[in-house]
C-alpha positions in Angstrom: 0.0 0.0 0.0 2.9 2.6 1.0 4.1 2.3 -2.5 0.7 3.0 -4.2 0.9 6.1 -2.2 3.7 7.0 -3.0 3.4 6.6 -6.8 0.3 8.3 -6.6 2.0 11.3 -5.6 4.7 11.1 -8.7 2.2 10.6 -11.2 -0.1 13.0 -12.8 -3.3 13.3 -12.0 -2.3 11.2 -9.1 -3.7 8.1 -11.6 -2.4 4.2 -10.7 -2.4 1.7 -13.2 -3.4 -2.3 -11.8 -2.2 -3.7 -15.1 0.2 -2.6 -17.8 -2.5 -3.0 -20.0 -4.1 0.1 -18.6 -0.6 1.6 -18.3 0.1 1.3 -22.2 -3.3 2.2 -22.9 -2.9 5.5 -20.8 0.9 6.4 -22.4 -0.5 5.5 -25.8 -3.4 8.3 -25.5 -0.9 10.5 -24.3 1.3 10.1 -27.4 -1.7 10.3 -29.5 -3.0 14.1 -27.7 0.3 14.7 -28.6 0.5 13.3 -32.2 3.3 11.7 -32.0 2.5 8.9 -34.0 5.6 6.3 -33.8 5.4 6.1 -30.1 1.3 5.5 -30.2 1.6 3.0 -32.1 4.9 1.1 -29.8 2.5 1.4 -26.7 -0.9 0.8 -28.5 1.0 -2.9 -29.9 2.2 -3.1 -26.3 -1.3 -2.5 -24.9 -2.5 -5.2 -27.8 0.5 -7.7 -26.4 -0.9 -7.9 -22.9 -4.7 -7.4 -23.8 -6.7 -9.9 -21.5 -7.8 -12.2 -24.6 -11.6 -11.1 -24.1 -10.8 -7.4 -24.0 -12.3 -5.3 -27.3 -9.0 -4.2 -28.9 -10.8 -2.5 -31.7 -9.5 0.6 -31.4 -5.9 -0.3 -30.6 -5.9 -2.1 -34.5 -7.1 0.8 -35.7 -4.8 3.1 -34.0 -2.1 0.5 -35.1 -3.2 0.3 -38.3 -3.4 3.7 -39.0 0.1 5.1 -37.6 1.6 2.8 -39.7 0.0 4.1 -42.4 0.9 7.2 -41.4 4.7 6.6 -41.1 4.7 5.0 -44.3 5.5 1.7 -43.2 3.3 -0.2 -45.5 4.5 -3.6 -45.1 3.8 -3.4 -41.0 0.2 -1.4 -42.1 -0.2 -4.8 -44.5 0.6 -7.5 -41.8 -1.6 -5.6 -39.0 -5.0 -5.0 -41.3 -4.3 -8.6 -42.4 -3.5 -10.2 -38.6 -6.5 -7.5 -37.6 -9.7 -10.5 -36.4 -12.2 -7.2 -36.1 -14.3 -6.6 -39.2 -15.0 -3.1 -37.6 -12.7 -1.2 -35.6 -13.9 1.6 -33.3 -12.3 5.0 -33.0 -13.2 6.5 -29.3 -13.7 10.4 -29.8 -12.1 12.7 -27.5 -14.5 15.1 -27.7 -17.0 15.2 -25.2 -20.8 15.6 -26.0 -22.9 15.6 -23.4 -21.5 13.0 -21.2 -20.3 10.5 -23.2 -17.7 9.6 -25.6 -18.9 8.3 -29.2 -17.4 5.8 -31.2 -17.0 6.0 -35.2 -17.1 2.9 -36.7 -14.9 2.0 -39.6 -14.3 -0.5 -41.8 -11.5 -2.7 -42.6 -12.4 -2.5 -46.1 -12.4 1.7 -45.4 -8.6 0.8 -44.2 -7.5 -0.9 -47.0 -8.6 1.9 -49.1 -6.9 4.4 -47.4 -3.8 1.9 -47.6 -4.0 1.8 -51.3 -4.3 5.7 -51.7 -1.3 6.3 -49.8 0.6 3.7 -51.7 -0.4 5.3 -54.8 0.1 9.2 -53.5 3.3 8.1 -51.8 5.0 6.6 -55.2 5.0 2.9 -53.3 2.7 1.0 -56.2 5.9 -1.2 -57.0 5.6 -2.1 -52.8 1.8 -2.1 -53.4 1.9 -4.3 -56.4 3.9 -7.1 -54.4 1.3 -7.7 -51.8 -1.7 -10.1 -52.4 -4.1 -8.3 -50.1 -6.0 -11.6 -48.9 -9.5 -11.6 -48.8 -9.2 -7.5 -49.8 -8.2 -8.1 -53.6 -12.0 -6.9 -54.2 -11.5 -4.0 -52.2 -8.1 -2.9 -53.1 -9.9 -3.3 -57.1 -12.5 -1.4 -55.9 -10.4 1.7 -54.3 -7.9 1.7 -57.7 -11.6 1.9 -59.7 -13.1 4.2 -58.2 -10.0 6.8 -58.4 -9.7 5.7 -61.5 -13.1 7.0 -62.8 -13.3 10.0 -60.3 -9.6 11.4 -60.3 -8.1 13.9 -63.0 -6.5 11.4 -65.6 -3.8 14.5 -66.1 -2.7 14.0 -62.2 -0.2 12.0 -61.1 -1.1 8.7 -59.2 -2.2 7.7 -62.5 -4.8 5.3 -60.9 -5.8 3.8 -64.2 -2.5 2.2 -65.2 -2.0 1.2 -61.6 -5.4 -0.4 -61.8 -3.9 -1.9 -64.8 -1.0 -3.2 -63.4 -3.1 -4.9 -60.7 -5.1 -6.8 -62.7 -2.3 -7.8 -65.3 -0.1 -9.1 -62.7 -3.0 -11.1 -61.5 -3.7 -11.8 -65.1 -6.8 -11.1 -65.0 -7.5 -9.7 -68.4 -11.2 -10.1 -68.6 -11.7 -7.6 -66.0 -8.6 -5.1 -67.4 -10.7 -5.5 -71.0 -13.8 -4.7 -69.2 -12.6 -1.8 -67.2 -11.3 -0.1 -69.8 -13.7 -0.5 -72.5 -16.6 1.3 -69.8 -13.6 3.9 -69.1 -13.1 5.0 -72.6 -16.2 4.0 -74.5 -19.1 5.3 -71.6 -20.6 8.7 -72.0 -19.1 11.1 -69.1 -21.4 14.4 -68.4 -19.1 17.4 -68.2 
């Protein structure tokens, strides 16, 4: 008990942590007020490391997931959405309404995407190009299709021949045909 007390008096907000679960989770929302990014993610994977197997570790994926996006380490963003079990992952919030925190919901599938558009923005499509996306081929073809039709064809990512590339490698040409026969040969409303 004496040594609760007396870390209670060192820490801020006098706060004492049971678990280092609780402990990571607390240094990783500090880093991430603070947006630093590299050491959110080190204390969100510890937090994830020592999570109580029933615990919902949502968020810390998503956190994960992201600041790895966010550093540009793609391969580590890769492994992570691919080892991630949640289909949805839950960002907390911080801002208070009411009394309560809310939660935003996204996707992994909203993940991948934002994966693939970094890749592309970032000049990684050779890095991009090298990973089989697992269960997400339909959603990384979906993300390169969609900026494909929507984004200026003048503007580097040039999300068509990435697109391309994607399904040659793949070699699936009925779908390359197809795409680009609607691309070109569809009436576009200016």
């Amino acid at each position: 008990m004496e040594d609760n007390e007396a870390l209670a008096g060192v820490l801020p907000g006098a706060e004492i942590f049971y678990s280092d679960y609780t402990f990571y989770l607390h240094a990783a929302s500090l880093f991430k007020s603070g947006s630093l990014v590299c050491h959110d993610v080190h204390f969100s994977q510890l937090a994830l490391s020592v999570a109580h197997p029933e615990a919902d570790t949502a968020g810390l994926w998503h956190s994960i997931i992201k600041g790895h996006i966010d550093l540009a380490l793609y391969e580590d963003a890769y492994a992570s959405l691919i080892a991630c079990p949640y289909d949805k992952l839950y960002v907390l919030l911080y801002q208070l309404y009411g009394n309560a925190f809310y939660k935003r919901c996204h996707r992994k599938r909203e993940c991948v995407s934002e994966l693939v558009y970094r890749m592309c923005e970032e000049n990684a499509v050779e890095k991009l190009m090298t990973f089989n996306f697992a269960g997400f081929a339909d959603e990384v073809e979906d993300a390169l299709a969609f900026k494909s039709r929507n984004a200026d064809p003048r503007v580097r990512p040039f999300y068509s021949r990435i697109l391309y590339t994607w399904y040659v490698l793949r070699g699936d040409y009925r779908n390359c045909k197809s795409f680009y026969f609607c691309l070109y040969s569809c009436p576009v409303d200016l």
